[in-house]
C-alpha positions, 0 to 999 in steps of 0.5 A, a space after each residue: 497478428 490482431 486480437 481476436 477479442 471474441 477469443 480471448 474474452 471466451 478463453 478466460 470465460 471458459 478458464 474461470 470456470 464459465 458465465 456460472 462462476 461470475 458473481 459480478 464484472 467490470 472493468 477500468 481503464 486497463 483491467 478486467 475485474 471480475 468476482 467468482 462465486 468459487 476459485 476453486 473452478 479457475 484454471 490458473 494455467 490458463 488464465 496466466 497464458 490467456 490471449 492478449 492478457 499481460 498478467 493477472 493478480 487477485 486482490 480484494 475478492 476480485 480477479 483482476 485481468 490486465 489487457 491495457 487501454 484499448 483492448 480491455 474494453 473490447 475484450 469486455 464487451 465480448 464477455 458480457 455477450 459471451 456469458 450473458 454477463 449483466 455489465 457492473 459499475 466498478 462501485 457493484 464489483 467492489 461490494 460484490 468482492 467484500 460480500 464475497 471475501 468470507 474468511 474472517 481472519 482476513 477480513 480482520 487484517 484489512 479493517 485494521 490496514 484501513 484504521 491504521 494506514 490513513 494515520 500513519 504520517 502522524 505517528 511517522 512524524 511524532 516517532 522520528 520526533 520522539 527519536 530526535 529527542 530521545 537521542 538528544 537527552 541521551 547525549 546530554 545525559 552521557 556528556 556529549 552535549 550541554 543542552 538547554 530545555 528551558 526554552 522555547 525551541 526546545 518546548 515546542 519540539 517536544 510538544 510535538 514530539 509526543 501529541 500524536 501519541 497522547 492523542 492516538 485515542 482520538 485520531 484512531 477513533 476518527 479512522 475506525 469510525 470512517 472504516 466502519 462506515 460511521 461518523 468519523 466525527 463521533 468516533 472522535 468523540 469516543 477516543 476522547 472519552 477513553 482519555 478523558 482528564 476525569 480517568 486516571 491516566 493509564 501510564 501512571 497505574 504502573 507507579 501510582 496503582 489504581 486509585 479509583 474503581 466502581 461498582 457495576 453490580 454491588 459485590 460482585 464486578 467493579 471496574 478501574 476508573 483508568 484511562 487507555 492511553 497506549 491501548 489501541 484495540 479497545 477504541 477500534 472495537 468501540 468504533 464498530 460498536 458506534 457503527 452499528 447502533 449508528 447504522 440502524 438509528 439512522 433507519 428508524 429514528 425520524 428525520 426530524 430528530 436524527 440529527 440530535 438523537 442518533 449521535 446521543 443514543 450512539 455515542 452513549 450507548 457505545 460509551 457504556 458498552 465499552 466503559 463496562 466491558 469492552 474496555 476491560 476485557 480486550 485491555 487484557 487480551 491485548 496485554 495477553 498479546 503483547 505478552 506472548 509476543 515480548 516472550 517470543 522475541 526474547 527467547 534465548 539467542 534470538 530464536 523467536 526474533 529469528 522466527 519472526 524476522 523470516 516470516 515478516 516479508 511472507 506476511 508481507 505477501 499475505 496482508 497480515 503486516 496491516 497489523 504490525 502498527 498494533 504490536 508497536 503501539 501496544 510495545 511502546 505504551 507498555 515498555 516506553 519502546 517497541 523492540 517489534 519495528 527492528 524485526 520489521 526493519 531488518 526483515 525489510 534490508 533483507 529484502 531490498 538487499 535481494 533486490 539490489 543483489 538482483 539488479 547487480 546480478 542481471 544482463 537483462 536491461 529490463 529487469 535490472 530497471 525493475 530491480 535498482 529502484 525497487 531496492 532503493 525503495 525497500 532500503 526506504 521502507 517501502 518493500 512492495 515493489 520489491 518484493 513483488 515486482 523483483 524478488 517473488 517473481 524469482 523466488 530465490 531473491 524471496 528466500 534470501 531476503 527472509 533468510 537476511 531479515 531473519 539472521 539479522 533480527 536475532 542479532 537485534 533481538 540478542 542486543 536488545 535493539 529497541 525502537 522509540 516511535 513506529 511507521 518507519 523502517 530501513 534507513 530512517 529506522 535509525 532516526 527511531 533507535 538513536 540510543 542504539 545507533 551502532 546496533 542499527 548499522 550493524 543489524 542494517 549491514 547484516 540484514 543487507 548483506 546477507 539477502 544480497 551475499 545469498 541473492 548474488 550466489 545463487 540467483 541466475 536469469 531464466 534463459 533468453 527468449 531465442 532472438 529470432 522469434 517474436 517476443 511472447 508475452 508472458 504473464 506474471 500471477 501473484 494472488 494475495 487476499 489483501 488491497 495493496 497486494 498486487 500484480 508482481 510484474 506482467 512480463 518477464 524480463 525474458 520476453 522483454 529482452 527477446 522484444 529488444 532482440 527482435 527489434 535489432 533483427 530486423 522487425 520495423 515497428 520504430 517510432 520518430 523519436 521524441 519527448 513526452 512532456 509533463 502533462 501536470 505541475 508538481 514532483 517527478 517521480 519514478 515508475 518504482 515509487 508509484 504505491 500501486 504494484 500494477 503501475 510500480 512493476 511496469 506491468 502496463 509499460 515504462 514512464 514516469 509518474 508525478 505527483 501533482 501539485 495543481 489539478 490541471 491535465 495538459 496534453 504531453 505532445 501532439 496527437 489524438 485522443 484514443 482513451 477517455 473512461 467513463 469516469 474520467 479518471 485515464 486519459 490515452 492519447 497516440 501522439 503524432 510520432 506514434 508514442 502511444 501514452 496513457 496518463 492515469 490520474 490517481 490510484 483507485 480513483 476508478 471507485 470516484 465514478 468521475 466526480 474529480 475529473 471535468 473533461 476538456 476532450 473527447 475520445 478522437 479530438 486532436 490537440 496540441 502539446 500543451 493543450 488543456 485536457 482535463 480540470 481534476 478536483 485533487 482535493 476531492 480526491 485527497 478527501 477520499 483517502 486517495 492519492 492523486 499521483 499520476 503515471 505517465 505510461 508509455 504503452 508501445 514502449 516495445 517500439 523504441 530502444 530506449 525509454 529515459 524517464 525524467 524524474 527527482 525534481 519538480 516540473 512544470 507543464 510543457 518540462 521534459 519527462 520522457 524520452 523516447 529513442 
């Protein structure tokens, strides 16, 4: 039965605790996004079972409400007319969700998920370098090997090995600046300034002492004339400090002169705030930090590693893991190692071995497609589709995974397991502790093998849908305060099962099969590795993603134009076998208001397999701090048997990339 898009925009009105309640609504290309004046009024129950609505998750103050391409508009128009709702850019409900996020603590997590995220390749790449190395000396040392260093291979690969680390300061200060809304340029200077040739290098003080200190107020307060190589807090809350004078020069200084007055008064001022104070106090209470943390993760037996490796996937879920980046460089600069990444690593096996546990474990199709790559992604590192596409919408898998990340960080606590970079976990986690790589594998194997021993046992799929009735949609809720924490899978694997019965009983919605082509050039990936919960859980349908390597969108079949959003940045089509396609360029790229992306079509053109759809800016959209990854999405997948993406490799436009059967 058609939806009654009146009702349904009536019947989350009224779940959310009506027109009163709404500070501000929009919507993308598949989502509602609403802001609530108080959450405390939304009746969840009926949120989850709203008409029409695929699921829902709450993330970055707002509650999004996912009803796909082609429907959310309409149930969007409706709500505005229902409420008497004034329509709100994408830009205004962003804003209204960060005026309206009010706890602190949270709003904490994510200004250091957003200084520490965009920095993360450089530090991945010096630490697995310095890895290499490490290892490297370890066999030379011990006989192993004969190893030469004098020469230039060898010289090169370890200057790069250690320059993001010897520079962290400045590729902070740039990212902190940017997060805090000044100019990132400056907050470079910043970092320079704290590790400037002119201070004693901090990482000598411990051999050498401090040999140099001045007075501020004769008699009574001096300060170390030292550097803060390997201290990360001071030169974030430097940068926020630059952000503020920065902010108001800009509003009083003349135009004339802002251009050299409000760098030098900002840079100045902010140089002095932190050489006096700032500097000083958070060094200690970062070393205070450090300190309760080494103390914790070395109690007798592992008991505080133990601890932490159970809660880490739980932070996981609340945002607080955007800190962890901290706790590590912090370890490094003081100890030479970060003993905190192998808690992280072996928190994250016991998660992707839960997943693995579920895909072995389950007669569902569905779910066993959600749950091998989500667990292959996990054994990666990368532990957001599993943990919220697979492990959390069963729970149990959830419990298993800490239970796994838990046993197997006191192991690595009790032998003293340590990491010599940061960034990465899982399998390339023993490229970081090749000094210890029998500790690794042995953490690894347990870890692993007890979130999937544990999994396998006590995990059951819910009980099947009855075949003879119309598969329901069933909505999946995850709510999680930070940015990247999304919607853990909008349908059940229940409700998808009962669609293929209904199919084999006897329902006639078949569609002609056919290939999808690759509208874009670049690397096929899978649905799983998409860094969006929403696209990576199939919450919207099945496909394939890619990561392009040229800005040019083509039209993967033949057939109509159904989807174009305003801001360019979703393009929908009904092929003319009846495959119904959404193409999705970049994530987040809503929040661009259609800068990148220059239209070739309009919404009920026909066009031809191969034919030019849209020019996209991918450099813009990099210079955003976006990824332009594109998923390709099959949004009638209920209509076919089988859905084959076609990924692993690169493609070219017009290459095979989904196949419907």
């Amino acid at each position: 039965m058609a939806l009654d898009y009146r009702e349904a925009a009536q019947e989350i009105l009224d779940a959310i605790g009506g027109p009163d309640n709404v500070v501000s609504a929009a919507h993308c290309a598949t989502r509602l996004r609403l802001v609530l004046a108080d959450d405390s009024k939304v009746d969840q129950a009926r949120v989850d079972n709203a008409p029409g609505a695929k699921g829902n998750f709450k993330a970055s103050g707002q509650l999004q409400v996912i009803y796909g391409t082609g429907t959310v508009n309409k149930v969007y128009d409706e709500f505005i007319d229902l409420g008497h709702i004034t329509a709100a850019t994408k830009a205004e409900v962003k804003e209204a969700a960060a005026q309206q996020q009010t706890n602190p603590f949270m709003r904490a997590i994510k200004v250091l998920g957003d200084v520490f995220v965009p920095i993360i390749p450089a530090i991945v790449a010096s630490g697995l370098l310095l890895g290499i190395m490490s290892a490297l000396s370890f066999m030379d040392t011990n006989g192993f090997i004969s190893l030469n260093t004098d020469n230039a291979w060898y010289q090169i690969l370890n200057l790069v090995s250690n320059t993001a680390f010897t520079f962290l300061q400045i590729l902070i200060g740039f990212s902190a600046a940017k997060a805090f809304g000044a100019n990132p340029f400056l907050g470079a200077v910043i970092g320079m300034i704290l590790i400037n040739p002119a201070l004693q290098n901090a990482n000598t003080v411990a051999t050498e002492g401090v040999q140099q200190t001045y007075w501020v107020i004769p008699g009574l307060y001096s300060i170390e004339w030292t550097g803060y190589q390997g201290h990360v807090i001071p030169i974030v809350v430097a940068c926020w400090i630059l952000a503020f004078f920065e902010k108001r020069l800009h509003k009083v200084v003349p135009e004339a002169f802002d251009l050299f007055v409000t760098p030098l008064v900002s840079v100045a001022v902010t140089a002095y705030i932190t050489m006096l104070a700032i500097g000083p106090i958070f060094v200690w209470a970062e070393n205070a930090i450090l300190g309760a943390i080494q103390w914790l993760i070395t109690l007798p037996a592992g008991i505080g590693s133990l601890i932490m490796g159970a809660l880490y996937a739980p932070t996981v879920v609340t945002g607080i893991h955007q800190m962890y980046t901290t706790i590590d460089l912090g370890q490094i600069a003081q100890y030479g190692v970060t003993y905190w990444l192998p808690l992280a690593s072996a928190a994250n096996i016991g998660q992707a071995g839960a997943a693995l546990a579920v895909a072995f474990k389950t007669k569902s199709v569905k779910t066993r497609s959600l749950a091998l790559p989500s667990s292959l992604s996990a054994f990666m590192g990368i532990t957001e589709p599993a943990i919220f596409g697979v492990n959390l919408r069963f729970f149990k898998p959830f419990v298993c995974g800490c239970i796994g990340g838990g046993v197997g960080a006191m192991f690595a606590s009790i032998v003293g397991l340590a990491a010599s970079g940061t960034g990465v976990t899982g399998i390339f986690g023993l490229l970081l502790c090749l000094n210890q790589p029998v500790q690794y594998v042995i953490m690894f194997l347990i870890a692993g093998g007890l979130g999937f021993g544990l999994t396998y046992v006590v995990f059951r799929d819910p009980e099947d849908a009855p075949a003879a009735q119309a598969a329901p949609v069933v909505q999946a809720s995850v709510s999680a305060p930070a940015a990247d924490v999304a919607d853990a899978a909008a349908l059940s694997a229940a409700a998808a099962d009962a669609a293929v019965a209904a199919v084999s009983a006897g329902v006639q919605h078949e569609r002609s099969a056919e290939t999808l082509a690759s509208p874009l050039a670049g690397e096929a990936i899978a649905m799983a590795d998409v860094p969006d919960p929403v696209f990576a859980s199939e919450a919207m349908g099945p496909g394939a993603a890619v990561r392009p390597s040229e800005g040019k969108l083509y039209a993967p079949a033949a057939g109509t134009v159904t989807v174009l959003a305003e801001t360019g940045h979703a393009l929908g089509m009904t092929t003319d076998a009846g495959a119904e396609v959404l193409m999705h360029i970049g994530i987040d790229t809503v929040n661009l208001n259609g800068a990148p992306f220059t239209p070739h079509v309009a919404v009920g053109d026909h066009v031809d397999a191969g034919q030019l759809l849209m020019d996209v800016d991918l450099e813009q959209i990099r210079a955003a701090g976006l990824d332009p990854v594109t998923p390709v999405i099959v949004t009638n997948a209920d209509a076919y048997a089988q859905v084959t993406p076609h990924v692993g490799a690169t493609v070219t436009p017009g290459q095979p990339l989904v196949e419907l059967s």
